[in-house]
C-alpha positions as CSV (number, residue, x, y, z in Angstrom):
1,X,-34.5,56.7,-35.2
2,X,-36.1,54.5,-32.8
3,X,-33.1,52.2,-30.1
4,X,-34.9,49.3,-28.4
5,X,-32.7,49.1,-24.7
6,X,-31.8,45.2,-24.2
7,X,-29.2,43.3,-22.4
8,X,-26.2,42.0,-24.2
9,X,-25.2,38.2,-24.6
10,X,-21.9,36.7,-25.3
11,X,-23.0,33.9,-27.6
12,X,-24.2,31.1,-25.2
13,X,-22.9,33.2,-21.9
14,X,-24.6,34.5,-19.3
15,X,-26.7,37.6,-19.8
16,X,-24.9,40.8,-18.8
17,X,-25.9,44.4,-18.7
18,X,-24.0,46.7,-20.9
19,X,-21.9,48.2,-18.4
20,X,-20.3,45.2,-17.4
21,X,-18.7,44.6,-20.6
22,X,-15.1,45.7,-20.8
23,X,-12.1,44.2,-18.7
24,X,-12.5,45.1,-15.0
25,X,-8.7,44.6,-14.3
26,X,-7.3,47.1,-16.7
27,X,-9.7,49.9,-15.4
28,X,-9.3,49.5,-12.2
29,X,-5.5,49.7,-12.7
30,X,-5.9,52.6,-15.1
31,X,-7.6,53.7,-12.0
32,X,-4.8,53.5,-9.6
33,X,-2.3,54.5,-11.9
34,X,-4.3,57.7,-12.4
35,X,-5.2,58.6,-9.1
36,X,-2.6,57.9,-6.8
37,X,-4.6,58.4,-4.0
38,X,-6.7,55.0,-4.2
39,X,-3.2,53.3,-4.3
40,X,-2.7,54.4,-0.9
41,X,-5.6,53.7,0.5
42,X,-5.8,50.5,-1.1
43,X,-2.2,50.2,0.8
44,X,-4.0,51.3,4.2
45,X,-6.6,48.8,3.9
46,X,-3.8,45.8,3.2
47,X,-2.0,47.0,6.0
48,X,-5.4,47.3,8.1
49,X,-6.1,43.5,7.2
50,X,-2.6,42.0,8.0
51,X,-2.4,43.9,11.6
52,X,-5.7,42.1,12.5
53,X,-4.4,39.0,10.8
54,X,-1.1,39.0,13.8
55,X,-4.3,40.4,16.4
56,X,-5.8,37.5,16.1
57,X,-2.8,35.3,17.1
58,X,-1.9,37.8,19.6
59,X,-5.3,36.8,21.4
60,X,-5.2,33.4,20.9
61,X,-1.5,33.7,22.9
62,X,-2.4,36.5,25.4
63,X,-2.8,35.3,28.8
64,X,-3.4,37.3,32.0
65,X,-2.6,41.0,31.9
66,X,-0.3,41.0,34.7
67,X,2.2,38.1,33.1
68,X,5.0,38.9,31.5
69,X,6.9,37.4,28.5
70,X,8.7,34.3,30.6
71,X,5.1,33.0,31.8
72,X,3.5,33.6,28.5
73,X,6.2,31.1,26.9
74,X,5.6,28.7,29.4
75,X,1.7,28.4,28.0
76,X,0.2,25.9,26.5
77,X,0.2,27.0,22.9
78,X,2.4,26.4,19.9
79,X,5.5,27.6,18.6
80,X,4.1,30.0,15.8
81,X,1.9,31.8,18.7
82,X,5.1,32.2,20.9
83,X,6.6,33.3,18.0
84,X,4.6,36.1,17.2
85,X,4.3,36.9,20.6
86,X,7.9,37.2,21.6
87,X,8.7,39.7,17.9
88,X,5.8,42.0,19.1
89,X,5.6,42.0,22.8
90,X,7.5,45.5,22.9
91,X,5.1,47.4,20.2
92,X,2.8,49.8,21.6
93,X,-0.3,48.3,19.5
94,X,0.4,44.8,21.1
95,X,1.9,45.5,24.0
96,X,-0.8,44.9,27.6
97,X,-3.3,44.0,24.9
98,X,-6.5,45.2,27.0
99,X,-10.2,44.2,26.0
100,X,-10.7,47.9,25.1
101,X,-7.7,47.9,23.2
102,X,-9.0,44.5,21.3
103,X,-12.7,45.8,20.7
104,X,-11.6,49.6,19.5
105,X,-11.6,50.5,15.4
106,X,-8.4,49.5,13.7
107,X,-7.7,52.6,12.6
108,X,-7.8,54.0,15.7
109,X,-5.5,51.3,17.5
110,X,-2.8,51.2,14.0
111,X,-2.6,54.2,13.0
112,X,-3.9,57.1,15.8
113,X,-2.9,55.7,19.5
114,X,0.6,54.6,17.7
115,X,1.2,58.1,16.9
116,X,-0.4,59.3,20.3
117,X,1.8,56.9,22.4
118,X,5.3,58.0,19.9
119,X,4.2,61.5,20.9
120,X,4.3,60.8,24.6
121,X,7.5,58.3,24.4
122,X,9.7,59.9,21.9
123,X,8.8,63.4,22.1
124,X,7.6,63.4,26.1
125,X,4.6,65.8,25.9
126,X,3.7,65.7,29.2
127,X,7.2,66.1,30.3
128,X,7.7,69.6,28.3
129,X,3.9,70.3,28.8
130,X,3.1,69.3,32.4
131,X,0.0,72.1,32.4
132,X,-1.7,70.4,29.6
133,X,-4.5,67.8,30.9
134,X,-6.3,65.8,29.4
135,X,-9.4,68.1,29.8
136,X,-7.7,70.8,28.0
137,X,-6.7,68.6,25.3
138,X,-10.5,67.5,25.3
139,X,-11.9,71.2,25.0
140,X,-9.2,72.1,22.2
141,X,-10.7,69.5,20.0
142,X,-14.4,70.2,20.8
143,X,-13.3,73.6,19.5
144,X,-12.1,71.8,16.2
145,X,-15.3,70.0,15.7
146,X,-17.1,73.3,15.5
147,X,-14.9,74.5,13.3
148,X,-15.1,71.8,10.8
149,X,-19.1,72.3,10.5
150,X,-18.2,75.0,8.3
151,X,-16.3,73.0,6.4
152,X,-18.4,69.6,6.5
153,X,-21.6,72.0,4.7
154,X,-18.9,73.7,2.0
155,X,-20.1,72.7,-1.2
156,X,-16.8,72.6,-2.8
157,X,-15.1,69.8,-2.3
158,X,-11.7,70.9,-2.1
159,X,-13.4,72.4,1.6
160,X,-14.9,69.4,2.6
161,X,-11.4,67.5,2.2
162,X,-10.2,70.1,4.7
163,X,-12.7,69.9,7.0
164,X,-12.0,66.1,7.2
165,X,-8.3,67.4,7.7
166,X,-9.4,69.1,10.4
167,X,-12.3,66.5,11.7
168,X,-9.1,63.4,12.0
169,X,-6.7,66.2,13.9
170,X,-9.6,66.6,16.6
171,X,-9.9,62.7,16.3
172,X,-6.5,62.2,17.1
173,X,-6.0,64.5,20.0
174,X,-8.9,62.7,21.2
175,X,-6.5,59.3,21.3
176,X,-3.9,62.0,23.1
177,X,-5.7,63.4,25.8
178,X,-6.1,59.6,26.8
179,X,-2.6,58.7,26.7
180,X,-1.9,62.0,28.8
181,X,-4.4,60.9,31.4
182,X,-2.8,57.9,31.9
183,X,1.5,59.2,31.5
184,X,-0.3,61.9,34.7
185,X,-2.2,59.0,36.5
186,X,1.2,56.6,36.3
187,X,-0.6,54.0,34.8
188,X,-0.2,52.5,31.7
189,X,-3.4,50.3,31.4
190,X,-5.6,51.2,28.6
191,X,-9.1,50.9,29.5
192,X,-11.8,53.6,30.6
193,X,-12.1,54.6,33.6
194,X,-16.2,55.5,34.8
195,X,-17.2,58.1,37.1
196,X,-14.1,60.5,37.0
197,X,-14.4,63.8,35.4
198,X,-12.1,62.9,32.6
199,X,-14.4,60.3,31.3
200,X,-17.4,62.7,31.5
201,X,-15.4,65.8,29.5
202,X,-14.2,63.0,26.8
203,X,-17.5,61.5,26.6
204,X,-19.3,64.8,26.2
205,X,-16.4,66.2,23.4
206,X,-17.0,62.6,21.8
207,X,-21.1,63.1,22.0
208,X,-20.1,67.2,20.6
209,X,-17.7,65.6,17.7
210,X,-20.2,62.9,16.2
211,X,-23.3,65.6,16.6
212,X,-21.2,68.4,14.5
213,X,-20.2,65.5,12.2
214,X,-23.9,65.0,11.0
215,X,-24.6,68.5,11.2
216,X,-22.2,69.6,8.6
217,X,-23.6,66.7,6.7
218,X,-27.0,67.8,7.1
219,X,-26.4,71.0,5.8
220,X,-24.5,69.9,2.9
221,X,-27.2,68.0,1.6
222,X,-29.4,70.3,2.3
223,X,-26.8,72.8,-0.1
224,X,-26.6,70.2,-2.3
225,X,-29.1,68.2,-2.6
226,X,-28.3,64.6,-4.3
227,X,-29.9,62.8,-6.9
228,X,-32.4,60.4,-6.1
229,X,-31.4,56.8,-7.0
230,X,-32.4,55.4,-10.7
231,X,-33.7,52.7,-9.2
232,X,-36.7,54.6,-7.4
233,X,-37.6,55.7,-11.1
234,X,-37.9,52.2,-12.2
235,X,-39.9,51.0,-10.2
236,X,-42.3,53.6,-10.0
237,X,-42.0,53.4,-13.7
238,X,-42.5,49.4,-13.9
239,X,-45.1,49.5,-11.2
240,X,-47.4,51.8,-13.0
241,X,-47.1,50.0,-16.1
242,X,-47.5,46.7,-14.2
243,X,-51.0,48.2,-12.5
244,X,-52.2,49.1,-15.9
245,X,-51.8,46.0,-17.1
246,X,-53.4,44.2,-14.4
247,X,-56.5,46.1,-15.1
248,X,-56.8,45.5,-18.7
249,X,-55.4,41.3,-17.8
250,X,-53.3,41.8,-21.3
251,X,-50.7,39.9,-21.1
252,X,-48.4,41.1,-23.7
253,X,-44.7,42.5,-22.9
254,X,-44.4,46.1,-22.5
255,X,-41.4,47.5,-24.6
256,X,-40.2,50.6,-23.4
257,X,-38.4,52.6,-26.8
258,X,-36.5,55.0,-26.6
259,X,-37.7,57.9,-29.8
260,X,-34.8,60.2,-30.6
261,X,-36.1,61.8,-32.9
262,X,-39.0,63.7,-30.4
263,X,-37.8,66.9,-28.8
264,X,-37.6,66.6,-25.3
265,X,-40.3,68.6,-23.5
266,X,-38.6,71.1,-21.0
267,X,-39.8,70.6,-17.2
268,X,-39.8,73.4,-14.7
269,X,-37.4,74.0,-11.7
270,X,-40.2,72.1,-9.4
271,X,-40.1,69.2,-11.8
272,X,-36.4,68.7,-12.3
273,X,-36.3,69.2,-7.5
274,X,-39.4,66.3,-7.3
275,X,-38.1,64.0,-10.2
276,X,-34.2,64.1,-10.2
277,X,-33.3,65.7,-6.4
278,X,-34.2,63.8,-3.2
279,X,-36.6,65.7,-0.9
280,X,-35.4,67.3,2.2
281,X,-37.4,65.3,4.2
282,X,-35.8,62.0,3.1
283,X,-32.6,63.6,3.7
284,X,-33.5,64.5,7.5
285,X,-35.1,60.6,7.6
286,X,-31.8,59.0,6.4
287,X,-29.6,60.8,8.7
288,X,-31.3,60.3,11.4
289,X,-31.6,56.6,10.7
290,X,-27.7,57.0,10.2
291,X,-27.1,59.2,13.8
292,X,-29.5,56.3,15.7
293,X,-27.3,54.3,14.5
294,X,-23.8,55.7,15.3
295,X,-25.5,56.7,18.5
296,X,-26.5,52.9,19.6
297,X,-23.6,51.8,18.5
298,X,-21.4,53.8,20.7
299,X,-23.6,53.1,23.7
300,X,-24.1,49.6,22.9
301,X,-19.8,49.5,22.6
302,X,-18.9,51.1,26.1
303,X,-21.1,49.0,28.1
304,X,-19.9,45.9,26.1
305,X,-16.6,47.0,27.0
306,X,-16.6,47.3,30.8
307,X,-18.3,44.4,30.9
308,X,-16.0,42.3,29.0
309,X,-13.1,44.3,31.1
310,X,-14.9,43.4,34.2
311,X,-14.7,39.6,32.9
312,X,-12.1,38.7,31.2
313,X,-9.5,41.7,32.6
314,X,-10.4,41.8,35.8
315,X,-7.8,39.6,38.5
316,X,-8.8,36.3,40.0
317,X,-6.5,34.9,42.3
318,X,-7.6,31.1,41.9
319,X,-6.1,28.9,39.1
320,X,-9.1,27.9,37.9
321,X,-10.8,31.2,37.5
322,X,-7.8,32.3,35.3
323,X,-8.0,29.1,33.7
324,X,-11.7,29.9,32.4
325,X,-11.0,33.6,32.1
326,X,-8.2,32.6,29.0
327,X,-10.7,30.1,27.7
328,X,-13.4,32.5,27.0
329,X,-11.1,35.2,25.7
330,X,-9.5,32.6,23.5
331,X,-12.5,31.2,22.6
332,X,-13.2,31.7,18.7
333,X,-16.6,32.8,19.5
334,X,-15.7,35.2,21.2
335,X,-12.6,36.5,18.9
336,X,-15.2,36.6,16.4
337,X,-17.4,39.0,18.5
338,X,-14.9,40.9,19.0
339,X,-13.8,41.7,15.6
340,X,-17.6,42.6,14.8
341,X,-17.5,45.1,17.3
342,X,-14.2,46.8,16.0
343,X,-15.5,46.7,12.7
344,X,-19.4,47.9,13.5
345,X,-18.0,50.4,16.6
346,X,-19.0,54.0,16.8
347,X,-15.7,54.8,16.1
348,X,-15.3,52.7,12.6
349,X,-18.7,54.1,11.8
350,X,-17.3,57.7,12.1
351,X,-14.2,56.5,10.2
352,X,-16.3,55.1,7.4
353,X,-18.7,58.5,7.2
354,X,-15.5,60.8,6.9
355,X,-13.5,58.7,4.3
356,X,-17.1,58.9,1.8
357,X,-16.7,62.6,2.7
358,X,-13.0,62.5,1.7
359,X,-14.2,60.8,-1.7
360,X,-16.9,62.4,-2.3
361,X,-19.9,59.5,-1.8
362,X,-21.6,60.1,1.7
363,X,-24.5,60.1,0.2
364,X,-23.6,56.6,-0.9
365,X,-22.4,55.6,2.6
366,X,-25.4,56.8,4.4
367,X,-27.6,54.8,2.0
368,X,-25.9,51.7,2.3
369,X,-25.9,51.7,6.0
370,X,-30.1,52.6,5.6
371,X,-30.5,49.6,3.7
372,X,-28.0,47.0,3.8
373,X,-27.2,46.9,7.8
374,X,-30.3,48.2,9.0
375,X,-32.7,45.6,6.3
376,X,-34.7,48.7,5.2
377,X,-35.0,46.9,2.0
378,X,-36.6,43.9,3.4
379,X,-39.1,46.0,5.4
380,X,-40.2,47.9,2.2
381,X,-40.6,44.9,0.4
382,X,-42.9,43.2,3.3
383,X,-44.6,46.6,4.1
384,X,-45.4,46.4,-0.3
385,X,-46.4,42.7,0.2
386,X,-49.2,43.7,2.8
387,X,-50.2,46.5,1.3
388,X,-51.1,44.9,-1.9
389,X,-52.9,41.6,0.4
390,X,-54.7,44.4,2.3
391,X,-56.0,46.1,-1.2
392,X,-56.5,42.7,-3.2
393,X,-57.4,40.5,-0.5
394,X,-54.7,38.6,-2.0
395,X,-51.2,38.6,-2.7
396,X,-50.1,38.7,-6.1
397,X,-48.0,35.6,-6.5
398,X,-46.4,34.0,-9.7
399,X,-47.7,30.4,-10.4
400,X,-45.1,27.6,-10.9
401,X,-46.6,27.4,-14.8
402,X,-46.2,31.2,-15.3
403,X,-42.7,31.1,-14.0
404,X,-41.8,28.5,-15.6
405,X,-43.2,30.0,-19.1
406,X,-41.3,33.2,-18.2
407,X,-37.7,31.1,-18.7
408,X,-38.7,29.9,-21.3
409,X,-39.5,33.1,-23.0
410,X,-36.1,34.4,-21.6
411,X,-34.5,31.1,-23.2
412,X,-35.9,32.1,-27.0
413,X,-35.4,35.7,-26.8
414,X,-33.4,38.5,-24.9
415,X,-35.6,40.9,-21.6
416,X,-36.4,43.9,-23.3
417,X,-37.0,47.0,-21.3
418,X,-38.6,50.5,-22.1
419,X,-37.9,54.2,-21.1
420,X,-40.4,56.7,-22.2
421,X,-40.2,60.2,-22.5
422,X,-40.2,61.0,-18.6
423,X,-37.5,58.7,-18.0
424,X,-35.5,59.9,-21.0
425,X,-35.6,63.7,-19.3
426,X,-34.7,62.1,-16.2
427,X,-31.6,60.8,-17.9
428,X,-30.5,64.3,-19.4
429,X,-31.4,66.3,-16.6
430,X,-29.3,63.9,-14.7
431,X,-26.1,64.3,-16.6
432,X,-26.6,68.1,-16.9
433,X,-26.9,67.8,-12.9
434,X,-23.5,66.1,-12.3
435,X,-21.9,68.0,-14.9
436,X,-22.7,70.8,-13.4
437,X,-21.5,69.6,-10.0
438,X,-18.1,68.7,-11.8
């Protein structure tokens, strides 16, 4: 029996590959019906995207730190602002909105520093607990990130799901040793504070939490390898067939057939780790691509931040410095800069890695972040481009006639594709592969 691989065509529709047929809607709400837990975070994320929605008119109506809710009503903006303004002026998420408190992750400020700021309100920590500093909170929760290492490189992923139990416990008491610094200190501002101690022992536990983070991962992968991405295959695949066909100048489609009537040959252990398994040298590339990241990103963040604190929250005593002061901050610009940074922070980064851990794609995560924010895609593609100009003198271009003849071709009849015999192992040996990972 011989199965020619094409794309499917509703009628005079648009071409679409086979597994976009079927209705979306219903499967995705099979999805949340079945697991319950993509219904909450789906619910995490909506509530995520409506507290940034009232952040952004809480900027647009925030005026100098050290006003209080009188002068702000006496501002020049409209009702809807002072609206909003005056319903959450006594919440501890809006309340001395800060430039560090506008540029951190949004988990961080809606969910953990809510909880850290109810522990030292409602339940007065430092009160019951005056020998706890904020140091010794900050030790406790390097011990934790050591401790989830074990769990981060479990390949079970029951374990891993603990581990990031575990990892968001040390991330939270690293929101609480900052509000107990500050309930010690008597001062309720919420910014960093350079050169004390404090801010060396929480940047060192912070430096000590992201490195165990990516160790854990490292070791994971190297546990469990993951598959390396069909895509890879196909173009190795098409290129080969695309340089043979060069050389011989024929000019006939290729159809790649799928025969399942041969018996599959039976590759070795090295064959099914080169073919199906990425290397463990791609996996040490693409985390440290990933940690470079996360690394610049956290340094590039702090010193963003106390210079935006030095600009916009620091205290002119002139009108018209205060006057310029409120027009950069509410400035759409820089709102806009703002919400990059608490999206793209080290912090959201770290929040991203750990819920793919959670569900079980940080492979997935760490690729997109590789190519999508970082371009590697584009710098393959260019680094290709001159390779072939370097070989052939001249790039391989497609003439205005040839592409047009190519729709035309695509017009009469459907793209037809082929898989030989390497690519059909590739296929079984990956299903075997997951299904022995299920």
């Amino acid at each position: 029996m011989v199965i020619d691989i094409r794309r499917l065509s509703n009628g005079t529709g648009p071409v679409r590959s086979v597994y976009q047929h079927g209705h979306f809607c219903v499967r995705a709400f099979h999805l949340f019906l079945t697991y319950p837990i993509y219904s909450c975070f789906l619910l995490v994320i909506i509530y995520l995207e409506i507290m940034d929605t009232i952040l952004y008119f809480q900027i647009r109506s925030r005026g100098p730190l050290d006003l209080n809710t009188a002068t702000i009503n006496h501002t020049n903006f409209d009702k809807f602002h002072q609206t909003i303004t005056e319903a959450l002026n006594d919440t501890h998420m809006f309340n001395a909105l800060s430039i560090k408190k506008i540029m951190v992750g949004p988990i961080t400020q809606y969910v953990r520093a809510p909880l850290a700021e109810y522990v030292e309100s409602n339940l007065h920590f430092t009160y019951y607990f005056p020998l706890i500093s904020a140091n010794a909170i900050s030790i406790f929760h390097c011990c934790l990130s050591l401790i989830s290492i074990k769990f981060f490189s479990s390949e079970s992923l029951y374990q891993r799901r603990i581990g990031v139990l575990i990892f968001e416990i040390r991330t939270f008491l690293d929101d609480l040793d900052g509000v107990v610094f500050r309930a010690h200190a008597k001062n309720s501002h919420y910014k960093s504070y350079h050169g004390g101690l404090g801010f060396y022992v929480d940047a060192l536990s912070d430096v000590l939490g992201g490195t165990c983070l990516m160790i854990g991962c490292l070791l994971y992968f190297y546990k469990q390898r993951p598959i390396r991405s069909i895509t890879h295959q196909i173009s190795r695949s098409l290129s080969t067939r695309l340089s043979r066909s060069s050389d011989t100048e024929n000019e006939e489609t290729d159809v790649i057939i799928l025969n399942m009537d041969d018996e599959p040959k039976i590759p070795s252990v090295n064959d099914i780790n080169t073919n199906i398994l990425e290397t463990k040298g791609r996996i040490f590339i693409s985390l440290s691509l990933f940690t470079l990241r996360y690394s610049l990103a956290a340094i590039f963040w702090d010193r963003d931040v106390q210079a935006y604190e030095s600009l916009l929250d620091s205290y002119k005593d002139k009108s018209q410095q205060q006057a310029l002061q409120l027009a950069i901050l509410h400035s759409p610009l820089t709102i806009l800069i703002f919400y990059l940074w608490r999206y793209l922070c080290a912090l959201s980064i770290q929040d991203y890695l750990v819920i793919a851990i959670f569900f079980d794609r940080t492979w997935t995560i760490i690729e997109m972040e590789n190519n999508d924010l970082t371009y590697w895609k584009n710098y393959q593609t260019a680094m290709q481009w001159i390779q072939g100009n370097t070989i052939n003198n001249a790039p391989i271009l497609m003439r205005e006639e040839e592409e047009n003849t190519m729709i035309d071709d695509d017009n009469d009849k459907q793209l037809q594709f082929t898989i030989d015999d390497d690519l059909l192992d590739f296929y079984r040996l990956s299903r075997d592969h997951k299904a022995n990972r299920s």
